[in-house]
N, C-alpha and C positions, 0 to 999 in steps of 0.2 A: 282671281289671281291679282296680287297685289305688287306693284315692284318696288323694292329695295333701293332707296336710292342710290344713285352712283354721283359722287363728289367728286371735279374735274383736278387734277394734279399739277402744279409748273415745280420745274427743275430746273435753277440758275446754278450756271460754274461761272465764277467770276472772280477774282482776284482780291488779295486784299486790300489792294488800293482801290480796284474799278470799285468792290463795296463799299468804299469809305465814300467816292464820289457817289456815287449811288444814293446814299442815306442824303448825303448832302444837299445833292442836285434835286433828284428825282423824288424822295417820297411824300414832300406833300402836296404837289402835283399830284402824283398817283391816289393817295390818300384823296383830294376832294374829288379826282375825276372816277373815285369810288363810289364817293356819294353819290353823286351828280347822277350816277349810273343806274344806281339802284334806287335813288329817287323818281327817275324818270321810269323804270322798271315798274314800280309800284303803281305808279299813274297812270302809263298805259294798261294796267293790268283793269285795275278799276273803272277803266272806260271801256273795256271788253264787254259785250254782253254775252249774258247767260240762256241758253234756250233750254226751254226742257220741255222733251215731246217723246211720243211713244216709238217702240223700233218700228211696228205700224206707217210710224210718219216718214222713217225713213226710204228713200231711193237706192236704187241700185250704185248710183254712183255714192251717195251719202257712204252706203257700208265701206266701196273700195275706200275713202277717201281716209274714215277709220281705221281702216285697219293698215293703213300707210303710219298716219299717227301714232298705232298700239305697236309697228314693227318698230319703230323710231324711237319710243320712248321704253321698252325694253330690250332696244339692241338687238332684235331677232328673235326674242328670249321669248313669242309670244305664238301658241299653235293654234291649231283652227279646231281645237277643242276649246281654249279661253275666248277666241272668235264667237264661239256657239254659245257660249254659259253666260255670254254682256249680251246677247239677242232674247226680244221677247217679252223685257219690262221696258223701263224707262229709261233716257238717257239725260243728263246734263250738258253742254257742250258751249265750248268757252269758243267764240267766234264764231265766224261763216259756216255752217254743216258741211257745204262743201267745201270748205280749205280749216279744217276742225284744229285748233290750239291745245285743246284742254279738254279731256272728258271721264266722265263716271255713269258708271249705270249701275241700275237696281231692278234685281228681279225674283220673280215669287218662289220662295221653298218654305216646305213647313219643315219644321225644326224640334226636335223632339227634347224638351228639359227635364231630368227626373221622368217622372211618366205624363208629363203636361207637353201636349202637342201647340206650337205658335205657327202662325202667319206670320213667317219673316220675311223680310225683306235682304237679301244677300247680295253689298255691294260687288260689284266686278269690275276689271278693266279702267283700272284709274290713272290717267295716263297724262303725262304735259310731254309736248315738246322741247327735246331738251335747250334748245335754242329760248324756250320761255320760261323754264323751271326759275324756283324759289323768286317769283313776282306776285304771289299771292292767287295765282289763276287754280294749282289742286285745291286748294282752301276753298275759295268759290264755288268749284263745282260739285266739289261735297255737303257743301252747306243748303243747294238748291237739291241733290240726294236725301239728305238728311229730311227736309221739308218731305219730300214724297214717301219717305220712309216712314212720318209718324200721320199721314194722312191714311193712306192705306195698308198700313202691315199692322201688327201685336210688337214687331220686335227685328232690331237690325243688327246687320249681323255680318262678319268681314275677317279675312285672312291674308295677315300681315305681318313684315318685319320692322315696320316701321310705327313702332307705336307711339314716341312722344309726339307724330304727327296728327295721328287721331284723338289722342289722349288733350292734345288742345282742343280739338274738337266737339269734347264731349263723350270721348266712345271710353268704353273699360275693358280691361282686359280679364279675357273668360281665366279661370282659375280652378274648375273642374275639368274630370279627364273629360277626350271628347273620342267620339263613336264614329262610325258609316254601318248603316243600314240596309242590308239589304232589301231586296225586291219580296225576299220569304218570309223580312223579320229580322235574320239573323242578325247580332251583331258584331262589329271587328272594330278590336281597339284602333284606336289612327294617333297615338302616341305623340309620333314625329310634329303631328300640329297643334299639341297642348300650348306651346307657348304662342302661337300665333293667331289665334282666334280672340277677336272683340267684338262686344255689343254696344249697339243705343239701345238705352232702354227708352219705350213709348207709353203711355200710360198706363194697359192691360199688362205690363208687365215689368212697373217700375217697384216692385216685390220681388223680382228673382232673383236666388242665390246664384251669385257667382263661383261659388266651389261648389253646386248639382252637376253633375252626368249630362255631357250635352250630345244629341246627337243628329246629323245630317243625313240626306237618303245618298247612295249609292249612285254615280252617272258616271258618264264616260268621260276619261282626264282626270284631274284632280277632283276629288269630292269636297274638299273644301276648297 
């Protein structure tokens, strides 16, 4: 589960005058203590460090500490079924484990293209605090994802609404219908996530079409 960004809103009522003084006084003040802002934003982001260690490494306190992080940066929006689906491969994680910034994990599905089975890699739970969003910290923690996805997987693989942010990344978007599989075989269109499913491609599989038939197995929550 990938979230959607949410872009903060301000609402000025002000007058025609106060706006006139406004432009006058205020905006390029406002204007460099913008810079200044997101200059420093970028700096501390880039003096952040990155850890990446297996869910294995983590503590009991480590998880709650995540999933404070994953309530916060999806607004509530996040269940103890996407909880379960970022458990069991690897994590990223931008600061302290225990007071966590920034994080992505990656974990093992095979993934069915055409009639060619992959070793993917399917990211999950990519999350900043909104407090630290757009400093460069999801960019990080995807790019040390990305590393663990072409060391051990065939093929990486993600479901989102936000694709010009993977799309700098490197990732492409899938363009064949895609599936869920059952436990029998069976297959069931999943329509609703044709447009939200992107891969990296890794070397075993920097040949695959992207309009083939893609299909995921069957679990509990969303399957992609």
């Amino acid at each position: 589960m990938i979230p959607r960004q949410v872009l903060p809103r301000q609402f000025y009522l002000i007058t025609r005058r106060r706006c006139r003084q406004r432009q006058f006084l205020r905006r390029p003040d406002a204007g460099a203590n913008h810079k200044q802002r997101a200059h420093a934003d970028a700096c501390h982001a880039r003096a952040v460090n990155i850890r990446v260690l297996p869910t294995a490494g983590l503590s009991d306190s480590d998880r709650i500490a995540l999933r404070r992080l994953f309530d916060a940066a999806y607004d509530g929006d996040f269940t103890d079924d996407d909880f379960d689906h970022a458990l069991g491969g690897w994590h990223a994680i931008a600061g302290d484990v225990a007071a966590p910034i920034a994080h992505a994990a990656v974990v093992a599905r095979s993934l069915l293209i055409d009639t060619r089975e992959l070793r993917t890699g399917f990211v999950e739970a990519v999350a900043t605090l909104p407090t630290h969003q757009r400093a460069g910290l999801g960019s990080r923690v995807m790019a040390a994802i990305a590393d663990v996805i072409r060391d051990r997987f065939e093929l990486g693989v993600l479901s989102t609404g936000e694709h010009a942010f993977y799309e700098r990344l490197g990732w492409e978007r899938w363009r064949g219908p895609s599936y869920v599989r059952a436990a029998d075989g069976t297959m069931t269109r999943s329509a609703d996530e044709d447009g939200g499913i992107m891969i990296l491609r890794c070397t075993p599989s920097r040949e695959v079409d992207l309009t083939a038939p893609i299909a995921c197995d069957e679990r509990r929550g969303d399957s992609w």
